[in-house]
Backbone as JSON, one array per atom type, in Angstrom:
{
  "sequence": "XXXXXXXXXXXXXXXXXXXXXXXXXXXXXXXXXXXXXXXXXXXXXXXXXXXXXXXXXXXXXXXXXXXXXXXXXXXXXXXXXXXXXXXXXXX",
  "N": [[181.8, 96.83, 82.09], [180.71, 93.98, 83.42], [178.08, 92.63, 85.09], [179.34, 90.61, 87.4], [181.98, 91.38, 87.3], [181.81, 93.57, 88.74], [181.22, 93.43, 91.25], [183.25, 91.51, 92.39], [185.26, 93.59, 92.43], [184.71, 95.2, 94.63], [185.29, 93.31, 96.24], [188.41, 92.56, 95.95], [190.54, 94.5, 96.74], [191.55, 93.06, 98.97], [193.12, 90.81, 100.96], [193.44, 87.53, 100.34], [193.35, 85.82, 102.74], [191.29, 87.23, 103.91], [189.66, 87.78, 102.18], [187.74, 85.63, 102.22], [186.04, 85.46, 104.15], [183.84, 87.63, 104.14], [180.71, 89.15, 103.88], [178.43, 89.93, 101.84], [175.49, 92.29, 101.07], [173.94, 93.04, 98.72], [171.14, 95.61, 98.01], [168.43, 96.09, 95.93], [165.95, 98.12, 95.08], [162.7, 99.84, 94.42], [161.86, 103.29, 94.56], [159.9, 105.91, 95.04], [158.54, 109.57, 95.14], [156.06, 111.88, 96.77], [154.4, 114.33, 96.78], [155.09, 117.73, 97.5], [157.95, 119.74, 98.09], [157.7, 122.54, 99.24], [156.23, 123.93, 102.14], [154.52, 125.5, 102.11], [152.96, 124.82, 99.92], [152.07, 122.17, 100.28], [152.41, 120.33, 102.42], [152.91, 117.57, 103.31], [155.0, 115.03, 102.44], [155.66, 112.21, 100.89], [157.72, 108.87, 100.84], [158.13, 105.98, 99.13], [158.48, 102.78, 98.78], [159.75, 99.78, 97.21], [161.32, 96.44, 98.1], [163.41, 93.56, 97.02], [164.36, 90.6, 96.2], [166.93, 89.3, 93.81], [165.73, 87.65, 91.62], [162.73, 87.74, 92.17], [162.57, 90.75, 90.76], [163.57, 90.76, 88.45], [161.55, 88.6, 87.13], [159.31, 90.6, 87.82], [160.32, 93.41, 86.38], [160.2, 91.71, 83.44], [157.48, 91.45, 83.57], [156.64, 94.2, 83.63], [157.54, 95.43, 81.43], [156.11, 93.66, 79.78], [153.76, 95.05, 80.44], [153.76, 97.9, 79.75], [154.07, 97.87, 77.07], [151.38, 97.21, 76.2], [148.22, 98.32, 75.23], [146.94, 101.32, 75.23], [150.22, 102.18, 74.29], [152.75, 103.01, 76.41], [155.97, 104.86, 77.58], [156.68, 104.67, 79.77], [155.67, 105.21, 83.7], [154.21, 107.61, 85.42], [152.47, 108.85, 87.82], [151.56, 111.66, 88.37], [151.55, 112.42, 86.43], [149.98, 110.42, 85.22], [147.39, 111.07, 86.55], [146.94, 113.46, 85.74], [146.09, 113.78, 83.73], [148.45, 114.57, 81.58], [151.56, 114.56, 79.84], [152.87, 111.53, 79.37], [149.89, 110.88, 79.47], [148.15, 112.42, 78.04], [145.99, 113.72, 75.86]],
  "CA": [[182.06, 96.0, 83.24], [180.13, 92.66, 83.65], [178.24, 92.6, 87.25], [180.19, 89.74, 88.85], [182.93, 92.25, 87.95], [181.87, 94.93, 90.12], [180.95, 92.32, 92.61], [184.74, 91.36, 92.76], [185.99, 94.81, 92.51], [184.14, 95.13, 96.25], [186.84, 92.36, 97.59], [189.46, 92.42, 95.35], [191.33, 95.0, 97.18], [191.51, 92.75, 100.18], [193.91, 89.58, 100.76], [192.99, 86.01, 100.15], [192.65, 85.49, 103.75], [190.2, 87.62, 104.4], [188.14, 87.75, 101.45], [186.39, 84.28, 102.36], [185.3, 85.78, 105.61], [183.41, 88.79, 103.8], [179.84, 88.88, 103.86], [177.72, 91.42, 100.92], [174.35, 91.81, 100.83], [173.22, 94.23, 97.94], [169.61, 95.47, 97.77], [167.87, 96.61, 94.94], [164.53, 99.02, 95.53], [162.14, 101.22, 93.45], [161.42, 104.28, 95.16], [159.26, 106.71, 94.36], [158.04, 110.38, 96.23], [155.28, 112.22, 96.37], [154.4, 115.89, 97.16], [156.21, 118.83, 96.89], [158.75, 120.28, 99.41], [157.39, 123.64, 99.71], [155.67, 123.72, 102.87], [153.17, 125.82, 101.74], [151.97, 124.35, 98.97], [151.5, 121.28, 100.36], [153.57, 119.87, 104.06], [153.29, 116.05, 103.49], [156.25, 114.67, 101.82], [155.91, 110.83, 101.04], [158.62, 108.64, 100.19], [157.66, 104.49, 99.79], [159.65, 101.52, 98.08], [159.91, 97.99, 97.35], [162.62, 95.57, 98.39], [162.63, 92.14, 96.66], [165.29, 89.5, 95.33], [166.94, 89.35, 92.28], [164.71, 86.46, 91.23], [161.61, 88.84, 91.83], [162.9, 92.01, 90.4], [163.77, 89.77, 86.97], [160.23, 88.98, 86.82], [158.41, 92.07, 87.76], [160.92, 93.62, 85.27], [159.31, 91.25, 82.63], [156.08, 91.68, 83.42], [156.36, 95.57, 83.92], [157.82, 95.74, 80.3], [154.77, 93.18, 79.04], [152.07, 95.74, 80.86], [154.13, 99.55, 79.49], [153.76, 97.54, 75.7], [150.34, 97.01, 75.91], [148.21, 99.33, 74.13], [147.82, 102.55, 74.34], [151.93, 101.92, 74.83], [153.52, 104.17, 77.19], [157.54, 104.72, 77.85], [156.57, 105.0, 81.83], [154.52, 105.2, 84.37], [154.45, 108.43, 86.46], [151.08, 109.09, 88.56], [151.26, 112.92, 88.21], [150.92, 112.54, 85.01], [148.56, 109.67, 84.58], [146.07, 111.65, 87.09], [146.36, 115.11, 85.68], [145.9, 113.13, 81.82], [149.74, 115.48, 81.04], [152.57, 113.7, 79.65], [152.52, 110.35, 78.58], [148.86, 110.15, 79.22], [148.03, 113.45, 77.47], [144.75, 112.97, 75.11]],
  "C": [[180.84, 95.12, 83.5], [179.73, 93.0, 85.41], [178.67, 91.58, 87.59], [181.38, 90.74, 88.97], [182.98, 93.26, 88.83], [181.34, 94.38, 90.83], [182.44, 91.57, 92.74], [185.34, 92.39, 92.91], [185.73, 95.34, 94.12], [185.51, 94.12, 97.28], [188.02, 92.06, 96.77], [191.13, 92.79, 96.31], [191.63, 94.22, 98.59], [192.32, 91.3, 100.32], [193.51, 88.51, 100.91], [192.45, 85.33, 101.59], [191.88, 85.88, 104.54], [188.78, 87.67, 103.46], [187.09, 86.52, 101.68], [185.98, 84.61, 103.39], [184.48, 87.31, 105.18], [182.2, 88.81, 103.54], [179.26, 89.99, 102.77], [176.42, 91.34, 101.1], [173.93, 93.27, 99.61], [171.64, 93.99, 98.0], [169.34, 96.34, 96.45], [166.26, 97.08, 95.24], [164.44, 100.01, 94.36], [161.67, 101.98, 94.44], [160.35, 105.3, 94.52], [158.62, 107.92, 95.27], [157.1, 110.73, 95.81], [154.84, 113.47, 97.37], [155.2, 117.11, 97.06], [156.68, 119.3, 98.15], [158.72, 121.69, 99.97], [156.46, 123.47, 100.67], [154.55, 124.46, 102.91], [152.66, 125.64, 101.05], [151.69, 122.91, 99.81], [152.91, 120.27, 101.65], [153.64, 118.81, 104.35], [154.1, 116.04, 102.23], [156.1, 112.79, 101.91], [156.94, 110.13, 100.58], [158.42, 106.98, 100.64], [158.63, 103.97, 98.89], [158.73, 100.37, 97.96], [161.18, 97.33, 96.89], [161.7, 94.07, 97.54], [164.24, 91.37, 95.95], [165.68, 89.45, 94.14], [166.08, 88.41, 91.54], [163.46, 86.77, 90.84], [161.61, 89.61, 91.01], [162.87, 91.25, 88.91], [162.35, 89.5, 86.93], [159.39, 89.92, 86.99], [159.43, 92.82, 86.66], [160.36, 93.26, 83.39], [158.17, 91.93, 82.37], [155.69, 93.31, 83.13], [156.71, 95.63, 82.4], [156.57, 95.24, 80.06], [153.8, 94.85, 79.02], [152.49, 97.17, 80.05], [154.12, 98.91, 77.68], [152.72, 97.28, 75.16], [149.64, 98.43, 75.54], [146.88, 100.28, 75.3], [149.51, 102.57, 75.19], [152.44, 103.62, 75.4], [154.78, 103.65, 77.31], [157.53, 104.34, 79.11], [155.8, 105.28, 82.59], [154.77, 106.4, 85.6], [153.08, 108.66, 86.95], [151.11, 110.55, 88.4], [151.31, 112.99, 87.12], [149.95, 112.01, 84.3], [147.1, 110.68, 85.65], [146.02, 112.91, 87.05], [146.64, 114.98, 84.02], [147.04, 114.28, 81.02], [150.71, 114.22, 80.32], [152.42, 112.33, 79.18], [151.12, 109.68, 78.45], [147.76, 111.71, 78.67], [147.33, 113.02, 76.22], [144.7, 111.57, 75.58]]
}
């Protein structure tokens, strides 16, 4: 399925004279948490984002591929792993 199609499949179900009065707004966000949910190991719980335009997201997209191909090439970027040198940043 093509995304305009599941951007019509949203007003499809709805009759000609109402779909031109239908407003969408999709967002697109990276999230990401941080801490652990046991309250005794550790009782802050963070949870941040970023909102941005498809226009943005298409270039940071780019660029984020450029920077994860540069060398030493990583698949991904997780912070508990780059700051406890495990997993993709392991030796």
């Amino acid at each position: 399925m093509s995304a305009s199609d599941a951007v019509w499949s949203l007003f499809s179900g709805l009759p000609s004279s109402k779909r031109g009065n239908c407003l969408i707004m999709v967002l697109q966000a990276a999230i990401d948490d941080s801490g652990e949910m046991d309250e005794w190991k550790d009782p802050m719980f963070v949870l941040a984002g970023f909102i941005a335009d498809s226009t943005d997201w298409a270039e940071f997209s780019d660029e984020w591929e450029k920077a994860l191909l540069e060398f030493p090439t990583i698949e991904y970027f997780k912070m508990v792993e780059a700051s406890g040198l495990r997993g993709q940043f392991a030796g």
